[in-house]
N, C-alpha and C positions, 0 to 999 in steps of 0.2 A: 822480390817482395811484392805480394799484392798491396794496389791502392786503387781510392776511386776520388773521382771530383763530385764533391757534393751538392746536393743543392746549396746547400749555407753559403757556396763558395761560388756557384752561379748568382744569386740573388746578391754576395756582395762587389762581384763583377757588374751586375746590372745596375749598383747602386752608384758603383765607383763612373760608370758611364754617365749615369745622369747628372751626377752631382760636379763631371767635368765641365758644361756647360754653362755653372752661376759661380764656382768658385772661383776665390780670390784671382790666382792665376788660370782663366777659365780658356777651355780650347776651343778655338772658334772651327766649326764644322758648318758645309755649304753641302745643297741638294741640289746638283748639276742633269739639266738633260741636253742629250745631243745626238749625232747620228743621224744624218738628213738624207743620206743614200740607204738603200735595200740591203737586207743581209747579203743576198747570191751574189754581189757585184763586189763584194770587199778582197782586197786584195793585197799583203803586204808593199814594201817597196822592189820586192824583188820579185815581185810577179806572183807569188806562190799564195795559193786562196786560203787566208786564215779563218777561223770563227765558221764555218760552214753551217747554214743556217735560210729561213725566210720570214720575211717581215710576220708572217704568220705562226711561226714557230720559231721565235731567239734560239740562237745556240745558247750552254751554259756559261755563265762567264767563267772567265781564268782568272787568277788568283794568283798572278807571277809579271814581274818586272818589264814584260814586254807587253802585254795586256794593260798596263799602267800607261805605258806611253799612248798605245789607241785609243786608250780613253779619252787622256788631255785634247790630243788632235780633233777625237768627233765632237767635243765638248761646244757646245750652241749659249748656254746659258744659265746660271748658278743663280739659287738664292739662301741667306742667310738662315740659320736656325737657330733660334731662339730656345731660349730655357723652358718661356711659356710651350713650345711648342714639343716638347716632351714630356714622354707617361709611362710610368710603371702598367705594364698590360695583362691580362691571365684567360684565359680560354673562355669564348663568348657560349653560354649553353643556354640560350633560351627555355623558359622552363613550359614542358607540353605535354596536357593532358597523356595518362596513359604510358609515363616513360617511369621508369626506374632507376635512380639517382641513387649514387655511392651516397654512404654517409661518413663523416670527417673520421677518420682514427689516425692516431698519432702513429702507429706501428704497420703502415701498407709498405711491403716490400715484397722483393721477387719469393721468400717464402709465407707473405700472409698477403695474399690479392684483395682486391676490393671487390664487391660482386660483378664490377662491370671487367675485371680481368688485369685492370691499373695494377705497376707495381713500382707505384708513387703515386706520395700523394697530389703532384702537380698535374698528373693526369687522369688521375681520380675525377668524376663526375659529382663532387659533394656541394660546388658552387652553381646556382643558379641563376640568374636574372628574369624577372618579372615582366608583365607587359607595360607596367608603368617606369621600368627601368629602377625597379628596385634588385639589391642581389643577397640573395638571402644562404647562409651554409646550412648546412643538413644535418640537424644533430642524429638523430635517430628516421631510419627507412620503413620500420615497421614490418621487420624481418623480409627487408630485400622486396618489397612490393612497390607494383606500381602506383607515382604520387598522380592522384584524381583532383585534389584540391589546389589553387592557385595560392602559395603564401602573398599577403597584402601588407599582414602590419607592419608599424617599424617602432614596437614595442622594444625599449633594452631587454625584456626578459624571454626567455624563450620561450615558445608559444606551440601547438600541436593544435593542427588543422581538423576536418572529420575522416580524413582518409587515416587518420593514426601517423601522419610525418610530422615530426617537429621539427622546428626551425628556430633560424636565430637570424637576425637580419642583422645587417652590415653596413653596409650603406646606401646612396640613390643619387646615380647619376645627373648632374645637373644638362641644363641644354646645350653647354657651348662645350659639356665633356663629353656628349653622343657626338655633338657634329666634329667634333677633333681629332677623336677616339678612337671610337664605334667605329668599328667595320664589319665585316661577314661572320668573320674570325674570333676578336681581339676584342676587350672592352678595358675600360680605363679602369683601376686602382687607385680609389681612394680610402680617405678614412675619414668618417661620420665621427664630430669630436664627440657627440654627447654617449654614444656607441666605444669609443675609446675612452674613456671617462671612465664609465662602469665597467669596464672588463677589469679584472682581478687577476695579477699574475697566480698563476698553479691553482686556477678554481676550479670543480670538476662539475662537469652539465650531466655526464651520461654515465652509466655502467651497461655493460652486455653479460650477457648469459651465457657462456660458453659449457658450461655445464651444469645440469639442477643437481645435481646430487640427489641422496634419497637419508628415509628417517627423520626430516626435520617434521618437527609438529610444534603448534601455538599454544598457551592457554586458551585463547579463544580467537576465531575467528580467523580468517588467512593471511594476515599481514603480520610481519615484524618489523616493530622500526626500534629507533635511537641504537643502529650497527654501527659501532666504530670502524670509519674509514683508515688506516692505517696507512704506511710509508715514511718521506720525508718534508711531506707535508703538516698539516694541521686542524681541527675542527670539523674536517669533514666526517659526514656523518651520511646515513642509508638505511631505507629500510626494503623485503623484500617480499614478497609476495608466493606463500606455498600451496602446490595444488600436488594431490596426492603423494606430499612426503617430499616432495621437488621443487627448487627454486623455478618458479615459472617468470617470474620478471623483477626486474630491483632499480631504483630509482635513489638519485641523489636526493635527501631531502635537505643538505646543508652542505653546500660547495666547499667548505676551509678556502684554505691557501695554501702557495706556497710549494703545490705538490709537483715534482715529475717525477715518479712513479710512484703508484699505490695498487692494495689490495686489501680482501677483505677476509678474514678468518673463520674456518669454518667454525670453530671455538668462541668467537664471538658471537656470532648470529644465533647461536645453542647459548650463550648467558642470555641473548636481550628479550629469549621466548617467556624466559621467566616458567616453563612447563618442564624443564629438565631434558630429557632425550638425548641421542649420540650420533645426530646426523651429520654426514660427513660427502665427502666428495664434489662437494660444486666448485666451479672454477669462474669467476666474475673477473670480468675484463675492463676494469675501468680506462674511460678514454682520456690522455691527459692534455692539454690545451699546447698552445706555443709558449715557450719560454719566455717573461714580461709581459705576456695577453697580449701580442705584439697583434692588431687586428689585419693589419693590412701585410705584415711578414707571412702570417698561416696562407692568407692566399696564394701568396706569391710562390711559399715553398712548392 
């Protein structure tokens, strides 16, 4: 029988690890260094040279009962880890002019890639970090183009830059979270309450255009709005934008609730023209958020 380990079940591993360290019956873990001789001179007790290796290049460690005892032996000196001293972490992407960043979709896997080739969303390129060490998600790329504009605000609403990327900010590392945190790599996770506060379980920020279809026409003018959002959601609502008979772009104009998954009808967006017509065939890809607006879960997944 196929199975897989999911993320949900890495993230509540990562969780079960941190949460070892402050509860009730908490596990106390130390950060030991040691080994005061050179790799090329190690030598079991029976002569025979284990670990093969040089100070410039460790061997890899082993992961087996007799590697456990070498350790104790070269062991020089431990110190305690505290609870403070742990942090939920997620891939550090400084955000630079001229690069191309995934944006968030709920459904990237090995058969729907992200532009950058991800197939997940934890390696997805949609989180950024700013130079002021703010970290902003990526609602919309602006059909996979290079972002030119540095996001700044830390507006709760999402906001679109002049390069055409929108964003959503998240939260901003404080100073004693870069100096703890912060490495080359890895930055700290956290969560902005006022930014958790306003997130909305099942609200919807974006829709994609997977396909415009053709024959739609307006009364007047190229927009339709008040589109019923549909699914198992609620109140959401859209309206879309046609350019020669074709959905050319469609925007949330009222998030609802509630939603994991939705879509929109070609049957609808033909009532809301109020012009009549029989247009048909477009495919809108609404994106739908983390389940509870969990802000600091979507990263992590």
């Amino acid at each position: 029988m196929a199975a897989i380990i999911t993320n949900k079940f890495r993230i509540n591993n990562a969780e079960q690890f941190v949460e070892s360290f402050s509860e009730t019956d908490a596990t106390t873990y130390y950060l030991f260094v040691g080994r005061s001789h050179s790799w090329a001179s190690d030598a079991d007790v029976q002569g025979n040279t284990i670990n093969e290796g040089t100070d410039a290049s460790p061997p890899t460690p082993n992961d087996d009962v007799a590697s456990e005892f070498y350790n104790y032996d070269d062991m020089l000196g431990a110190k305690i880890i505290a609870s403070t001293d742990v942090s939920h972490c997620i891939p550090r992407r400084n955000w630079t002019t001229g690069t191309t960043y995934d944006k968030y979709e709920h459904n990237i896997s090995s058969s729907n890639t992200a532009n950058s080739g991800a197939t997940n969303l934890f390696d997805s390129t949609f989180v950024v970090m700013n130079s002021s060490y703010a970290v902003y998600k990526v609602i919309d790329n602006d059909g996979n183009t290079a972002s030119t504009v540095e996001p700044t605000s830390t507006s709760n609403s999402i906001f679109t830059t002049s390069d055409n990327y929108k964003w959503k900010y998240m939260y901003s590392l404080t100073s004693a979270e870069t100096l703890n945190f912060m490495s080359t790599d890895f930055i700290h996770v956290s969560t902005d309450s006022t930014v958790s506060a306003a997130a909305v379980d099942g609200a919807l920020d974006t829709i994609e255009v997977i396909a415009g279809g053709s024959s739609f026409n307006t009364s007047s003018g190229s927009t339709i709005s008040a589109i019923p959002i549909r699914g198992d959601g609620s109140s959401g609502v859209a309206s879309v934008t046609i350019s020669s008979g074709a959905i050319a772009s469609a925007t949330v104009t009222t998030a609802g609730t509630g939603y994991t998954f939705a879509y929109i009808r070609d049957a609808d967006i033909i009532a809301a023209t109020n012009a009549g017509g029989a247009g048909s065939g477009s495919n809108l890809n609404e994106i739908i958020p983390p389940k509870g607006g969990n802000v600091a879960k979507e990263l992590k997944e």
